[in-house]
Wavefront OBJ file of the C-alpha trace (Angstrom):
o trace
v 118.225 115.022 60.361
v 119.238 113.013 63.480
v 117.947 109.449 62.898
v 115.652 108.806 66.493
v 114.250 111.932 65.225
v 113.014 110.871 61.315
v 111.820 108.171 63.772
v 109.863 110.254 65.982
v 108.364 112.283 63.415
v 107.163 109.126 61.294
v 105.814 107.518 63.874
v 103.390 110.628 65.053
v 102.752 110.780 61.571
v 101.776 107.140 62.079
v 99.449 107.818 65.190
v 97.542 110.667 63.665
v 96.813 109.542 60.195
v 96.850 105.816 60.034
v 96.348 104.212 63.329
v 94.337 106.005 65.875
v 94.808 103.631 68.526
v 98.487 103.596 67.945
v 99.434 105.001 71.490
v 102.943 105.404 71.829
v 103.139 107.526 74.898
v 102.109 103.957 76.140
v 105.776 102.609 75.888
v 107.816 103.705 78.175
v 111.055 102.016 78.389
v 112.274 100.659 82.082
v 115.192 102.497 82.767
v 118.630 99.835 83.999
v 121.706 101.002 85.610
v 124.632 99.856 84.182
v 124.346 96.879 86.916
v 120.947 95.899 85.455
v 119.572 97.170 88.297
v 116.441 100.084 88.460
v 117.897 103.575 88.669
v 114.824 103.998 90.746
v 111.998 102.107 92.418
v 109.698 104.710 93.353
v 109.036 106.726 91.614
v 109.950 103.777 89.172
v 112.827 104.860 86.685
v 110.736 105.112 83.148
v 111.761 107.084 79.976
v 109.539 108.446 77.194
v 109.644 105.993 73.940
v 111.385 108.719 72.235
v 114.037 109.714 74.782
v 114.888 105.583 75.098
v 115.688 105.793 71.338
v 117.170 108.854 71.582
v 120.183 107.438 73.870
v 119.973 103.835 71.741
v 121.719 106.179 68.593
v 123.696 108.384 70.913
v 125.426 104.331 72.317
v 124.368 105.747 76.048
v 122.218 102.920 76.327
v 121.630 98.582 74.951
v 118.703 97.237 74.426
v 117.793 94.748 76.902
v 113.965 94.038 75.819
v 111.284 95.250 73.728
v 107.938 95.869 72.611
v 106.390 94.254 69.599
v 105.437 97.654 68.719
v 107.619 98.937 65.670
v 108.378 102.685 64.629
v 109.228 103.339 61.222
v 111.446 105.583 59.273
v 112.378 105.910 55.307
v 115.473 104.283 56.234
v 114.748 102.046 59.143
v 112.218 100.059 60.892
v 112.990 99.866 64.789
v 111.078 97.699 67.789
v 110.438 99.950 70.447
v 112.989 99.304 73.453
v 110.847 98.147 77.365
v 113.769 97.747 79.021
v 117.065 99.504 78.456
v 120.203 100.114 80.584
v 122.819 102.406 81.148
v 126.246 102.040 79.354
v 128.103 103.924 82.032
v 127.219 103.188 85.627
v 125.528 106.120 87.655
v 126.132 106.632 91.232
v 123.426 106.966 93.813
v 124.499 109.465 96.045
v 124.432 108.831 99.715
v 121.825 110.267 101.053
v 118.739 111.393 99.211
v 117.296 114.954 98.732
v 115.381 116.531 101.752
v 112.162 116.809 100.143
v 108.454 116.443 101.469
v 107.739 113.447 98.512
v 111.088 111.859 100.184
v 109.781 111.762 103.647
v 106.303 110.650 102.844
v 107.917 107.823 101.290
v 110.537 107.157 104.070
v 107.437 107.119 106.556
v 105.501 104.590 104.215
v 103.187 107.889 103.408
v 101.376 106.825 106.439
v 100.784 109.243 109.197
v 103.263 108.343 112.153
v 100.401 109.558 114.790
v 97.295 107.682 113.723
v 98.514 105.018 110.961
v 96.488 107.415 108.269
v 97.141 106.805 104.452
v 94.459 110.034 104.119
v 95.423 114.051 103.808
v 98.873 113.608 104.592
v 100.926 116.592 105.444
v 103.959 117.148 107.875
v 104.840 118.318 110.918
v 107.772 119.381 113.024
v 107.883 116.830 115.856
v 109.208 119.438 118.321
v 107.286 122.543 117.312
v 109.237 125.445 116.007
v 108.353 127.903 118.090
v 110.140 125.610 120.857
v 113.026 125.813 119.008
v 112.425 122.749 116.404
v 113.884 123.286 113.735
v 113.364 121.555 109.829
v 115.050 118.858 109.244
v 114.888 115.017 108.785
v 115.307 114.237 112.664
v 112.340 116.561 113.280
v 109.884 116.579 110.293
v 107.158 113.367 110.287
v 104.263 113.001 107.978
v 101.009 113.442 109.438
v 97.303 113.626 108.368
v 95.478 116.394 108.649
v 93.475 115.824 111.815
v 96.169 114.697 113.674
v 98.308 117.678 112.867
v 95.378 119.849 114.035
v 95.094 118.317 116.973
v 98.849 118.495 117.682
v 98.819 121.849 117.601
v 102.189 123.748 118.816
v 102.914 121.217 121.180
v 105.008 118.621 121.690
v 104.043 114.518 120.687
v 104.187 113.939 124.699
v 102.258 117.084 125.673
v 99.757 116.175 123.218
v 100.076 112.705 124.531
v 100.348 111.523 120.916
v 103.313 109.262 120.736
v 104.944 109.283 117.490
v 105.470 105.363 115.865
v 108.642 105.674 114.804
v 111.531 107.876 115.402
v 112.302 110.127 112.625
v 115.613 109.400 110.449
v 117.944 110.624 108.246
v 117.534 107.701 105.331
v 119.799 106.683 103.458
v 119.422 106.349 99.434
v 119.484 103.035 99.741
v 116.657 102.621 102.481
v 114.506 105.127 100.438
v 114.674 102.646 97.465
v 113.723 99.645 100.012
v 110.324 101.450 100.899
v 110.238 102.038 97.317
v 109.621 98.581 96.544
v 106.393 98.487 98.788
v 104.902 100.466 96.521
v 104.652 98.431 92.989
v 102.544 100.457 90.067
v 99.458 99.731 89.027
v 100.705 98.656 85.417
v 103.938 96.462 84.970
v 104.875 95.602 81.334
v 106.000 91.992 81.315
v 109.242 92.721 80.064
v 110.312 94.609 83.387
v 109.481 91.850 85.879
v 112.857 89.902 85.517
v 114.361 93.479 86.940
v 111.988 94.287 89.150
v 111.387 92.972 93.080
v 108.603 94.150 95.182
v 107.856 93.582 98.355
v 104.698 92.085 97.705
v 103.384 88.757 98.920
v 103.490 85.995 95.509
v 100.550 84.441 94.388
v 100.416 80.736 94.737
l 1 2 3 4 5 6 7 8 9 10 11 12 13 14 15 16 17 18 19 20 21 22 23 24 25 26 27 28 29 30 31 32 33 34 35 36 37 38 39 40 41 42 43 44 45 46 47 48 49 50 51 52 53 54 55 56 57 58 59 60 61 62 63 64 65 66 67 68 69 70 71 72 73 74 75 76 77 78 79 80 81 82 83 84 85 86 87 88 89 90 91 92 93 94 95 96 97 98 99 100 101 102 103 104 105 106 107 108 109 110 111 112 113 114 115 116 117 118 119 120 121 122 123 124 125 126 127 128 129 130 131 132 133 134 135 136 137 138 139 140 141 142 143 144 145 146 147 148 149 150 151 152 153 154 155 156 157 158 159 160 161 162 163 164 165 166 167 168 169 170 171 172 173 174 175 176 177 178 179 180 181 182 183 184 185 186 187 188 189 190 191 192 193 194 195 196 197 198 199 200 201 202
């Protein structure tokens, strides 16, 4: 049997029958590209415990940190791998998919009528039965309210001006608004690699 997986098994073997509070689904590993750089920000790049070892045995990743956790085999005793990164370097294409998560987070997910963090939806800036059609340049996120009280008309018939004007983004720029948004649970073997737009405590 593949070795990651005599470790897998042991180790849920572990969790269930000697060590209830042994929580491995707790251990993510941070996930590096080969520049030591995140592969992602937001949502952050994290792999399962088991898929991190996984690619440790298959040589698709090194070991940059770890947990103090250990999981065991009959054959090997192995510190679970935080922070791991990518043997071959993977290419962030250009521009990033057109999907409604992507332009929440390219408009901050704040509604670009009112400043809203609430109900967020989106709409088509010029409405499409005027001829708007759905696409980056045209599609904003917008609370619910505001949306209603759009209507099918346009931001300056509604005399709602929109704050900013809607973009293509680029992969890169997507990443950048990324980093406003830190989780709520940082191991502290991932803060060397990680930057946040946050302001630092004195």
């Amino acid at each position: 049997m593949f070795q990651a997986e005599l470790i897998e098994k042991a180790a849920r073997f572990r969790s269930a029958e000697h060590d209830p509070t042994f929580n491995l689904s707790a251990c993510p590993a941070l996930v590096l590209n080969a520049d030591y750089t995140p592969l992602s920000y937001y949502p952050l790049s994290l792999w399962p415990w088991q898929t991190a070892i996984k690619a440790v045995f298959l040589d698709r990743v090194d070991i940059v940190a770890s947990y103090d956790r250990e999981v065991h085999s009959p054959s090997l005793d192995m510190k679970i791998p935080s922070v791991i990164a990518l043997r071959q370097y993977v290419k962030q294409s250009e521009f990033p998919a057109f999907t409604r998560f992507n332009v929440f987070l390219r408009d901050r997910f704040q509604c670009q009528y009112c400043g809203s963090h609430e109900n967020l939806t989106f709409d088509h800036v010029i409405p499409r039965r005027l001829g708007g059609r759905t696409t980056w340049e045209n599609i904003i996120t917008a609370c619910g309210p505001c949306n209603m009280k759009k209507g099918g008309r346009t931001p300056s018939q509604a005399h709602m001006p929109v704050q900013m004007k809607p973009i293509r983004p680029t992969s890169w720029q997507l990443q950048q608004h990324g980093k406003l948004f830190p989780p709520n649970y940082l191991h502290e073997t991932w803060r060397d690699w990680l930057y946040w737009d946050i302001e630092l405590e004195a």
